[in-house]
N, CA, C and O atoms as a Tripos MOL2 file, in Angstrom:
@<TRIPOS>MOLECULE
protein
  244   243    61     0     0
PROTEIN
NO_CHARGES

@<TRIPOS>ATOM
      1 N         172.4670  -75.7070   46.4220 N.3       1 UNK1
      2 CA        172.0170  -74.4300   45.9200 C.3       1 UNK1
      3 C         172.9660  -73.3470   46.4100 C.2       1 UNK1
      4 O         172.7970  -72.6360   47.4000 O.2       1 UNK1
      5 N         173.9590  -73.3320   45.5890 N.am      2 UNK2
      6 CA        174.7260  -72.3160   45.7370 C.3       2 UNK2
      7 C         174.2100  -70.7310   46.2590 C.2       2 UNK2
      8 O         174.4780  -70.1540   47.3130 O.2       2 UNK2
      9 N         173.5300  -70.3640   45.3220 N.am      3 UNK3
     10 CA        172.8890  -68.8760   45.0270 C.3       3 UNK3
     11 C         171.6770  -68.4160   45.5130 C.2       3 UNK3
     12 O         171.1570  -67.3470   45.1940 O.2       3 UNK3
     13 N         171.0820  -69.5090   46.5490 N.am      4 UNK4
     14 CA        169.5570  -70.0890   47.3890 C.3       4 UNK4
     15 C         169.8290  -68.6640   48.1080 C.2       4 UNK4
     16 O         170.8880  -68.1490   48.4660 O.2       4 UNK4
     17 N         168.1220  -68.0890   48.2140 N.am      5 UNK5
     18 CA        167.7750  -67.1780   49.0940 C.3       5 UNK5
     19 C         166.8020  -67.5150   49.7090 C.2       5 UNK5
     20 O         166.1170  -68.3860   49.1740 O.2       5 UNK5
     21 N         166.4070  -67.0430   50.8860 N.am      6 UNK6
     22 CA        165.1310  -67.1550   51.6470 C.3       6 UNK6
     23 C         164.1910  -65.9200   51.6690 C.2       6 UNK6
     24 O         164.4710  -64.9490   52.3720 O.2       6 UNK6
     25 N         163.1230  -65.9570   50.9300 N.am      7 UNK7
     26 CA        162.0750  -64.6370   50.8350 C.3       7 UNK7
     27 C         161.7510  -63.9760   52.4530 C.2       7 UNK7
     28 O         161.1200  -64.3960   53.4230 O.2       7 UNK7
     29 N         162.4830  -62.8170   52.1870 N.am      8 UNK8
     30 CA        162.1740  -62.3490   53.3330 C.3       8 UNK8
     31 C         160.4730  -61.9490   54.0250 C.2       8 UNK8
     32 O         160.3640  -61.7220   55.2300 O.2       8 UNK8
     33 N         159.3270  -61.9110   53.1510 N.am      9 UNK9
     34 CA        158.0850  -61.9820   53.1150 C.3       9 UNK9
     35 C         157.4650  -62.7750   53.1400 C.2       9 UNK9
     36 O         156.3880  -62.6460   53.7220 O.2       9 UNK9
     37 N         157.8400  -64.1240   52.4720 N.am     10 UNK10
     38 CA        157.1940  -65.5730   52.9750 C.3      10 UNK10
     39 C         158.0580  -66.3860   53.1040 C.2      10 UNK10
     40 O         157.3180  -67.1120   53.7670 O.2      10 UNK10
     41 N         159.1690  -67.0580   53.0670 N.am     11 UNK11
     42 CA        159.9460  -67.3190   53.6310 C.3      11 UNK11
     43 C         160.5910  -68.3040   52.8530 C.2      11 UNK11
     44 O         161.5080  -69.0190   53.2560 O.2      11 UNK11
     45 N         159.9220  -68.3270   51.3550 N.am     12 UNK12
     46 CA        160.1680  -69.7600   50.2020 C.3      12 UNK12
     47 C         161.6630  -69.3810   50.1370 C.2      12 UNK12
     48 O         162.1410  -68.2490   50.1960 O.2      12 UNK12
     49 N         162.3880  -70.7210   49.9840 N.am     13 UNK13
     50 CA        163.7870  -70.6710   49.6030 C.3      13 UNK13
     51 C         163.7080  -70.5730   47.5950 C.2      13 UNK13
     52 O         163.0540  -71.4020   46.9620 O.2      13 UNK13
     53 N         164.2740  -69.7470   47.0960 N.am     14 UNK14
     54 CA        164.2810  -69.3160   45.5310 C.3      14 UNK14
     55 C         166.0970  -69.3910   45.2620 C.2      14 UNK14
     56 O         167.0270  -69.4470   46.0660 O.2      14 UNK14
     57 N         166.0600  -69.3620   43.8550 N.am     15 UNK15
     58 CA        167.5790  -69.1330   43.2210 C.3      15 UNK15
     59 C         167.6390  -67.6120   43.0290 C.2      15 UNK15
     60 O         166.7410  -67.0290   42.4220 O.2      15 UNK15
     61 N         168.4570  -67.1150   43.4280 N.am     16 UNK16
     62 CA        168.8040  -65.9910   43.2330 C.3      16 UNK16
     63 C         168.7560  -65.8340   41.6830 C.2      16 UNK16
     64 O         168.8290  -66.8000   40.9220 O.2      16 UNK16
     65 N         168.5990  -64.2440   41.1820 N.am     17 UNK17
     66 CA        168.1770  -63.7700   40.0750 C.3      17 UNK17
     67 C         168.7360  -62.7790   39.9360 C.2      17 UNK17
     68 O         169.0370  -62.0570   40.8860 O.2      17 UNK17
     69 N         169.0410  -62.4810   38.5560 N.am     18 UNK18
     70 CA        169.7220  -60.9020   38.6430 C.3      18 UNK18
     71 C         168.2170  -59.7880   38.6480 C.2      18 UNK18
     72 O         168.0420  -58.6140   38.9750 O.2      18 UNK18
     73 N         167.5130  -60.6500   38.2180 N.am     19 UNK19
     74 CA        166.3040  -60.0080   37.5530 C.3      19 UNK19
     75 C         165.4130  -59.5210   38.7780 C.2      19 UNK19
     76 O         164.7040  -58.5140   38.7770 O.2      19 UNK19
     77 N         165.5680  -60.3550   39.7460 N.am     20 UNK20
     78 CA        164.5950  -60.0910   41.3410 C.3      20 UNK20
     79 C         165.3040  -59.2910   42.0650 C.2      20 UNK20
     80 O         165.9560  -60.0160   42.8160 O.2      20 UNK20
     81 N         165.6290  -57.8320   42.3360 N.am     21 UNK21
     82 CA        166.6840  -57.1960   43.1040 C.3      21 UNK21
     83 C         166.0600  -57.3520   44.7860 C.2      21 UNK21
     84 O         165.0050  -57.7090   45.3120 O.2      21 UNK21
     85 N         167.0970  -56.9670   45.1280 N.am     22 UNK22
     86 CA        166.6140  -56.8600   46.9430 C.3      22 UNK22
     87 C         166.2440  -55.1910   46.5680 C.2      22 UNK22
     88 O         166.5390  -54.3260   45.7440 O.2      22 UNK22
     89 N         165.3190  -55.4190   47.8800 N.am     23 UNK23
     90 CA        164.4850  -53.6550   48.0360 C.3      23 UNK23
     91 C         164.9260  -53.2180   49.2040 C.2      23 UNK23
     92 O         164.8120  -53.9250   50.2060 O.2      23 UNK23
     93 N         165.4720  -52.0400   49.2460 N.am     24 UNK24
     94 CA        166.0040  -51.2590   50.4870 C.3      24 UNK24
     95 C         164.4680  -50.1100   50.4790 C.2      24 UNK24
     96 O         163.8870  -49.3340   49.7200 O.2      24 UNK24
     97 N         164.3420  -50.8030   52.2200 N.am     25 UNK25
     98 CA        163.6160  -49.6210   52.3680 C.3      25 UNK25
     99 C         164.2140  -48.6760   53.1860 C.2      25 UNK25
    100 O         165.1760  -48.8450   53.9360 O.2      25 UNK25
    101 N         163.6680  -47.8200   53.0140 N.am     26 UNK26
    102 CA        164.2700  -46.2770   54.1590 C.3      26 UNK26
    103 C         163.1540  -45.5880   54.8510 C.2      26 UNK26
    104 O         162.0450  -45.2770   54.4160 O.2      26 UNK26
    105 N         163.6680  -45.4190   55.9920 N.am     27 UNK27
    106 CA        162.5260  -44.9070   57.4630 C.3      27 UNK27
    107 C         163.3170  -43.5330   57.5240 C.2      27 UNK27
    108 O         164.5400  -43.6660   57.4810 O.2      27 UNK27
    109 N         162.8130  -42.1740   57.6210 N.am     28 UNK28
    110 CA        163.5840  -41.4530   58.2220 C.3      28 UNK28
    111 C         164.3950  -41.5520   59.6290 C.2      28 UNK28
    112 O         165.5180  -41.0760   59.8000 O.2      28 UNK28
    113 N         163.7440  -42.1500   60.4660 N.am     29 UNK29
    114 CA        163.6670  -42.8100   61.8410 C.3      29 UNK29
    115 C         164.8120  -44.0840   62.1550 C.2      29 UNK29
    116 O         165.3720  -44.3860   63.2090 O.2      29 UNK29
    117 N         164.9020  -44.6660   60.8250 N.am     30 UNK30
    118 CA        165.4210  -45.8740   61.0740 C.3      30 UNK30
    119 C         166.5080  -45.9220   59.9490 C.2      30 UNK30
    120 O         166.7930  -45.0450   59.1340 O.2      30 UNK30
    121 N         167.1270  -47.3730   60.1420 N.am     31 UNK31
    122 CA        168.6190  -47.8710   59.4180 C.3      31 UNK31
    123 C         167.6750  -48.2290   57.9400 C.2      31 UNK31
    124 O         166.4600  -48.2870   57.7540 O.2      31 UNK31
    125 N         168.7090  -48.4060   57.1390 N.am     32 UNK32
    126 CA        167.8520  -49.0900   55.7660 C.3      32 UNK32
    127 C         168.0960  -50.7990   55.9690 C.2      32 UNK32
    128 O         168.9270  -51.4220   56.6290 O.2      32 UNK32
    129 N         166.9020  -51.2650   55.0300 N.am     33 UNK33
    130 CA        167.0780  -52.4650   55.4600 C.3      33 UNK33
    131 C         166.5250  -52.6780   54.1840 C.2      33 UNK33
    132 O         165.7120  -52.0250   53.5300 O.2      33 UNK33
    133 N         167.4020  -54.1900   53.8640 N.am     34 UNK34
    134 CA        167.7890  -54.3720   52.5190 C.3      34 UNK34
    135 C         166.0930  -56.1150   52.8610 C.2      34 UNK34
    136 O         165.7680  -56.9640   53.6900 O.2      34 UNK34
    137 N         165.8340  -55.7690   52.0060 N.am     35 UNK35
    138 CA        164.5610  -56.8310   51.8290 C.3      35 UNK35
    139 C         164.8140  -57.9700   50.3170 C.2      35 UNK35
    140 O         164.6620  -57.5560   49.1680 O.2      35 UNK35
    141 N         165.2850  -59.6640   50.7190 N.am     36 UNK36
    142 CA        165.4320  -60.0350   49.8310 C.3      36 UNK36
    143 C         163.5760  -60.6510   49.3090 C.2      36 UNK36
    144 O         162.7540  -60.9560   50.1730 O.2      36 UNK36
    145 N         163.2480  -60.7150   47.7150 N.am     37 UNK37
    146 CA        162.0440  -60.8220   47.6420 C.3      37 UNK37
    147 C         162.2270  -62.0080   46.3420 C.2      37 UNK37
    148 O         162.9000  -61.8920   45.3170 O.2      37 UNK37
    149 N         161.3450  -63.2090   46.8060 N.am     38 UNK38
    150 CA        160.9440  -64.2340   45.7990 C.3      38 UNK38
    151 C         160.1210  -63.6650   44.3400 C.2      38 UNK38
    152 O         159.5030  -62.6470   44.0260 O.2      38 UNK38
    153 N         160.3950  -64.5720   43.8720 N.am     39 UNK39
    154 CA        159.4150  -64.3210   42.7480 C.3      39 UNK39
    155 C         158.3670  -63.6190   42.2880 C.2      39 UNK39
    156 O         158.1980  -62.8840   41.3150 O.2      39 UNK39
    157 N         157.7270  -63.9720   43.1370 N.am     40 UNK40
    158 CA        156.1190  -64.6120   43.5000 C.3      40 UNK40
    159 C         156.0630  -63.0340   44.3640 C.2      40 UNK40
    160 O         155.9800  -62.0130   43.6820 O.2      40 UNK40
    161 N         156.0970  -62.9680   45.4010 N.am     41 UNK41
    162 CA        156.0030  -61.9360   46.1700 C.3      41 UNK41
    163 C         156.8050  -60.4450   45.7680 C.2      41 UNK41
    164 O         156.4790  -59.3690   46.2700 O.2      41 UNK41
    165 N         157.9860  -60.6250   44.6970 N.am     42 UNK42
    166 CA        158.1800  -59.3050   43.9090 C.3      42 UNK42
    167 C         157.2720  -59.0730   43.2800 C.2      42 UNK42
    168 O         156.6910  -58.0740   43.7040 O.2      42 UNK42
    169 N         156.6490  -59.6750   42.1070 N.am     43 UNK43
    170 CA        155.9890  -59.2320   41.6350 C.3      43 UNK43
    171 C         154.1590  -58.8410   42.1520 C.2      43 UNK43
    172 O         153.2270  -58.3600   41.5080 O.2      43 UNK43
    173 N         154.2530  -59.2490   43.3740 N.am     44 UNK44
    174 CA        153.1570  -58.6670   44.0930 C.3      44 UNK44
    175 C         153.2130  -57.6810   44.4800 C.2      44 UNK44
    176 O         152.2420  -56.9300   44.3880 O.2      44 UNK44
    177 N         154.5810  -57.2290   45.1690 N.am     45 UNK45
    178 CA        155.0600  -56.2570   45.4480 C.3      45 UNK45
    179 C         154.8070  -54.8370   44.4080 C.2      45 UNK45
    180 O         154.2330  -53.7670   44.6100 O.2      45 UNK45
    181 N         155.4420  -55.3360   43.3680 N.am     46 UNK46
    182 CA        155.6890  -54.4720   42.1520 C.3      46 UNK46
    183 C         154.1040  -53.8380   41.8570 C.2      46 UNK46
    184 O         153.8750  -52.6380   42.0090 O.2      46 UNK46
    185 N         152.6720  -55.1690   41.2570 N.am     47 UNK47
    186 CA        151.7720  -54.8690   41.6950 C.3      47 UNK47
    187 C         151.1060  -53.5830   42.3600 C.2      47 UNK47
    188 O         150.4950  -52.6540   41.8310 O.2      47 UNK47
    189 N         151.4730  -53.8730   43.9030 N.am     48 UNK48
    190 CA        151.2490  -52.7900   44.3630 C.3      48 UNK48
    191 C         151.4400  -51.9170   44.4550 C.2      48 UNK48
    192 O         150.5040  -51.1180   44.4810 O.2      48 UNK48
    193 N         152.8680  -51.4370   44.5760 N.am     49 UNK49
    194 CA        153.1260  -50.0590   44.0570 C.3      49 UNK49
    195 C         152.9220  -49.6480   42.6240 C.2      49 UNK49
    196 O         153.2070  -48.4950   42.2980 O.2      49 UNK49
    197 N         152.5860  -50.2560   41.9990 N.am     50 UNK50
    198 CA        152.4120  -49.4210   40.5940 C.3      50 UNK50
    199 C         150.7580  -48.9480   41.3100 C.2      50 UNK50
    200 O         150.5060  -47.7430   41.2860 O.2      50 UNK50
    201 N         150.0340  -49.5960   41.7240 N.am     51 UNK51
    202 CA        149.0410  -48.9570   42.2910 C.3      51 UNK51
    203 C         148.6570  -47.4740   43.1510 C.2      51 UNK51
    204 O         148.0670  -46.4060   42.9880 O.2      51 UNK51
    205 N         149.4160  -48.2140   44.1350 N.am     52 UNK52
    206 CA        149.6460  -46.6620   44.9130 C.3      52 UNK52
    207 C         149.9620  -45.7250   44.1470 C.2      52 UNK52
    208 O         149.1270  -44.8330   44.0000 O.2      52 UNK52
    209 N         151.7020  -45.6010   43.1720 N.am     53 UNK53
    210 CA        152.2400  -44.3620   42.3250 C.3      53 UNK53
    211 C         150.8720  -43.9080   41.3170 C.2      53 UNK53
    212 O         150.7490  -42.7580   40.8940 O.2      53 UNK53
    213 N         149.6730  -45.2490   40.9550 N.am     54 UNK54
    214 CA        148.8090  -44.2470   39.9490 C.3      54 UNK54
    215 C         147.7720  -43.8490   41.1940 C.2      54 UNK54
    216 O         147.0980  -42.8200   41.2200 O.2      54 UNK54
    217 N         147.7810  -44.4150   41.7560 N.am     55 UNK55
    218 CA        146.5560  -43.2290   43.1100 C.3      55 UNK55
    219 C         147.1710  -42.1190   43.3840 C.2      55 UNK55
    220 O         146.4830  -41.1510   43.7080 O.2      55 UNK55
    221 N         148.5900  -42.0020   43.3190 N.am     56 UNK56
    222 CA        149.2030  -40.6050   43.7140 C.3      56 UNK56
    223 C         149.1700  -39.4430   42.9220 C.2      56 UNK56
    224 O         149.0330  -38.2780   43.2970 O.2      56 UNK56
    225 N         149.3910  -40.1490   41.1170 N.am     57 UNK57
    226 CA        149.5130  -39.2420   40.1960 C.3      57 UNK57
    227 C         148.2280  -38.9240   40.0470 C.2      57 UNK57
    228 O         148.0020  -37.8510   39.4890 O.2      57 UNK57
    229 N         146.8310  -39.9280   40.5910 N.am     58 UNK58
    230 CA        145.5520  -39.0430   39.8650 C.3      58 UNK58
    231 C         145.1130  -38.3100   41.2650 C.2      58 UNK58
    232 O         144.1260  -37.5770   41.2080 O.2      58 UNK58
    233 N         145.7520  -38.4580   42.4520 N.am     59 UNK59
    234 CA        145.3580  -37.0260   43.6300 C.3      59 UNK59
    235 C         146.2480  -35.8390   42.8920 C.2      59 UNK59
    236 O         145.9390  -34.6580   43.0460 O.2      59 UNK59
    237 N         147.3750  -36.2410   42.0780 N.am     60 UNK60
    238 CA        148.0130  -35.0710   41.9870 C.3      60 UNK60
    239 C         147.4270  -33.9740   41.2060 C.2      60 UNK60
    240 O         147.4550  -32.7710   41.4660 O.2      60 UNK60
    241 N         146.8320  -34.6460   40.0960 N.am     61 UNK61
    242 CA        146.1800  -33.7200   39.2580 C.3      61 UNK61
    243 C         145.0100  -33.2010   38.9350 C.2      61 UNK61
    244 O         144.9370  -32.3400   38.0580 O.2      61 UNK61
@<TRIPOS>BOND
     1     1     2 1
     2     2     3 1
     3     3     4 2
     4     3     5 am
     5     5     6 1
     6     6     7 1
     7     7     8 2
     8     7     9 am
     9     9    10 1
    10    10    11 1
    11    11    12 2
    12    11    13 am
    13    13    14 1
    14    14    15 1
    15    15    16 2
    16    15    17 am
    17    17    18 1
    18    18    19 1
    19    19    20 2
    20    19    21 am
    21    21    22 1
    22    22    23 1
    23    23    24 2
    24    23    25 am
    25    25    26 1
    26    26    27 1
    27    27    28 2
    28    27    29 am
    29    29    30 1
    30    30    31 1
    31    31    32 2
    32    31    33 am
    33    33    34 1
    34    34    35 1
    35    35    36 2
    36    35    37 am
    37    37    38 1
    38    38    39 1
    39    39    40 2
    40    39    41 am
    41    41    42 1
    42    42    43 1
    43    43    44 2
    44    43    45 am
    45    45    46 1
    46    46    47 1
    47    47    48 2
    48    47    49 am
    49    49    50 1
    50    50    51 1
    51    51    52 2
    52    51    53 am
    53    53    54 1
    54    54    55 1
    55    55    56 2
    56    55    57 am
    57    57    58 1
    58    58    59 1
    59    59    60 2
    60    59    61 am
    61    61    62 1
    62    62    63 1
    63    63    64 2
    64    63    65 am
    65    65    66 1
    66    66    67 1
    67    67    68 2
    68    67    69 am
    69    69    70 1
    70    70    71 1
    71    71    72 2
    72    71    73 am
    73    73    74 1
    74    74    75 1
    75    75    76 2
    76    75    77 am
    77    77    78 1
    78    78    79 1
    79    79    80 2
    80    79    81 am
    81    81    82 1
    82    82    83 1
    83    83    84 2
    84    83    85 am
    85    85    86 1
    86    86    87 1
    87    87    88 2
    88    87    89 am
    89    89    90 1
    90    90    91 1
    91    91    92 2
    92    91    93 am
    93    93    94 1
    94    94    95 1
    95    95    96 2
    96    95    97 am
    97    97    98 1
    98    98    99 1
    99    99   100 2
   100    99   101 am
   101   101   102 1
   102   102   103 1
   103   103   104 2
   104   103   105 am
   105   105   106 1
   106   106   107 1
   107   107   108 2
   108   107   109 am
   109   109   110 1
   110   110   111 1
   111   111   112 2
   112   111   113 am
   113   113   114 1
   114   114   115 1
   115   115   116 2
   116   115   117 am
   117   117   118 1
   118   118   119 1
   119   119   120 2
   120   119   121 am
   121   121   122 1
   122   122   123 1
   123   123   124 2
   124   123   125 am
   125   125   126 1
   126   126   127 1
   127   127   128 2
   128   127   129 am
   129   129   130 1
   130   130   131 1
   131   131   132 2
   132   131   133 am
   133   133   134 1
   134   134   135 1
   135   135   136 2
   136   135   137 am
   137   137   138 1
   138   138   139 1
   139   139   140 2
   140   139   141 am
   141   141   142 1
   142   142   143 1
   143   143   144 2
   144   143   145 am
   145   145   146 1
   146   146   147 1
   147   147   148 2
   148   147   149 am
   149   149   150 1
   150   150   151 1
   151   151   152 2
   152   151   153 am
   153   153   154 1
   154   154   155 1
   155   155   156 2
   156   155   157 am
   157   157   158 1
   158   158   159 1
   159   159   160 2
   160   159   161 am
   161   161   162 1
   162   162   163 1
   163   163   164 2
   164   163   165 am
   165   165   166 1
   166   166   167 1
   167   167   168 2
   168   167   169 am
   169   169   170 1
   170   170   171 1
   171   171   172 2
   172   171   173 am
   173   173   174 1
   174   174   175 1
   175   175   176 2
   176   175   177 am
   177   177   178 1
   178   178   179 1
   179   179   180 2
   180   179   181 am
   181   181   182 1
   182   182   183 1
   183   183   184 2
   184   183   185 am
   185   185   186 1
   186   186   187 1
   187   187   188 2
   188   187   189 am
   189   189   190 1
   190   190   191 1
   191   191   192 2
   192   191   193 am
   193   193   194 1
   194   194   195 1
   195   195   196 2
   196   195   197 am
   197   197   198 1
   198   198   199 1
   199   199   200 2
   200   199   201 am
   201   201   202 1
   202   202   203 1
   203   203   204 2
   204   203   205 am
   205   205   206 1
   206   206   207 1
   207   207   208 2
   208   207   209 am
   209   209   210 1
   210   210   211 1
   211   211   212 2
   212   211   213 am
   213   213   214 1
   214   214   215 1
   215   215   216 2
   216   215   217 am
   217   217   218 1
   218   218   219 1
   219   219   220 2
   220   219   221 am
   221   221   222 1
   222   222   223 1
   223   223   224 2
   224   223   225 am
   225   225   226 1
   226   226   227 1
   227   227   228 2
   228   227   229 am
   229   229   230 1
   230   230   231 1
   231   231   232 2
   232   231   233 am
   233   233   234 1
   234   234   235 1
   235   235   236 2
   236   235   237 am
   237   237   238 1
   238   238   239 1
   239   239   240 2
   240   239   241 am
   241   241   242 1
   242   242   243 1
   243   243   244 2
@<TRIPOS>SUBSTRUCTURE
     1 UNK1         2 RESIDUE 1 A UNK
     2 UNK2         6 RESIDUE 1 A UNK
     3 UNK3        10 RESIDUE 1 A UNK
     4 UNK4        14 RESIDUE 1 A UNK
     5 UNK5        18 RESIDUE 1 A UNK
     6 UNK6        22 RESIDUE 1 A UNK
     7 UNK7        26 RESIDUE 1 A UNK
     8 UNK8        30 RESIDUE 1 A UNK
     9 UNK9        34 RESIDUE 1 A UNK
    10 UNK10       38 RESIDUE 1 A UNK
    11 UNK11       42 RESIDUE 1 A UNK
    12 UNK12       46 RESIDUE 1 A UNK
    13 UNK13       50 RESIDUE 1 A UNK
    14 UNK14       54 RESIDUE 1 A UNK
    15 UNK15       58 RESIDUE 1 A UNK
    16 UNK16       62 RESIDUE 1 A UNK
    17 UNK17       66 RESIDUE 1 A UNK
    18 UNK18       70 RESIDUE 1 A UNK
    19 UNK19       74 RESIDUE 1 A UNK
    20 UNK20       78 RESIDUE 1 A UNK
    21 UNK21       82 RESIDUE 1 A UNK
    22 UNK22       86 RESIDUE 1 A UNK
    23 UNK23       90 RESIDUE 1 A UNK
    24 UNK24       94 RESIDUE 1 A UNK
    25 UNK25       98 RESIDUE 1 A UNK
    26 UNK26      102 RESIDUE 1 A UNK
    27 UNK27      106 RESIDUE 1 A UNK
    28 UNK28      110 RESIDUE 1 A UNK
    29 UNK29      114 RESIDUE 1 A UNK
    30 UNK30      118 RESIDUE 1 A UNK
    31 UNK31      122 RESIDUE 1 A UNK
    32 UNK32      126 RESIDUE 1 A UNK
    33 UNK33      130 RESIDUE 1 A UNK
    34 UNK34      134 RESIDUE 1 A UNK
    35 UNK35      138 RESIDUE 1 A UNK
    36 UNK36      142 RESIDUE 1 A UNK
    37 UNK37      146 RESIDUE 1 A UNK
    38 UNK38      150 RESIDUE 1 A UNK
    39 UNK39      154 RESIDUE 1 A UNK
    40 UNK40      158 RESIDUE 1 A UNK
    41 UNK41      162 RESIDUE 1 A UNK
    42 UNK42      166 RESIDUE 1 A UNK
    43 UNK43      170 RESIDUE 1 A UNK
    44 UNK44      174 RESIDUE 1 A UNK
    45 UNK45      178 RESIDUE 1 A UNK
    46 UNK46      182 RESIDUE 1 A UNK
    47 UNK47      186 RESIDUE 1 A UNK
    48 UNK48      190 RESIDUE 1 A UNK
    49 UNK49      194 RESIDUE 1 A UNK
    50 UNK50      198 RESIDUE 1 A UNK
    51 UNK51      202 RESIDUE 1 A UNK
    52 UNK52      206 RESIDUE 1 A UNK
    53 UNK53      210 RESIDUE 1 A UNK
    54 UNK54      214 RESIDUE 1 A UNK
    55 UNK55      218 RESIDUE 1 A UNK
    56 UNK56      222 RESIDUE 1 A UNK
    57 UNK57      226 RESIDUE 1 A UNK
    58 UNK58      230 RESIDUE 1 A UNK
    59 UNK59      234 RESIDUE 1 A UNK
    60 UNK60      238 RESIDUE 1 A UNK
    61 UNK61      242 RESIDUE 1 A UNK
């Protein structure tokens, strides 16, 4: 497996994807840190923040 990643959240080894990006998070406090994410756990990911962004937009208005 040439292109093999290890999910940085659960730890499954996956084929790399153009389609699954790594997520940089940013701390004001801290360095950025690049998060590689499986399948399975991007789209949980994704999931959730679409959650949070609509809890934000309906406090906003």
């Amino acid at each position: 497996m040439a292109n093999a990643k290890e999910c940085d959240r659960c730890g499954e080894l996956y084929k790399e994807k153009s389609l699954v990006p790594s997520y940089i998070v940013e701390h004001k406090n801290l360095i950025n840190y690049f998060y590689d994410l499986c399948p399975k756990c991007y789209s949980s990911f994704t999931q959730w923040l679409n959650k949070y962004k609509q809890k934000e937009e309906d406090n906003a208005g």
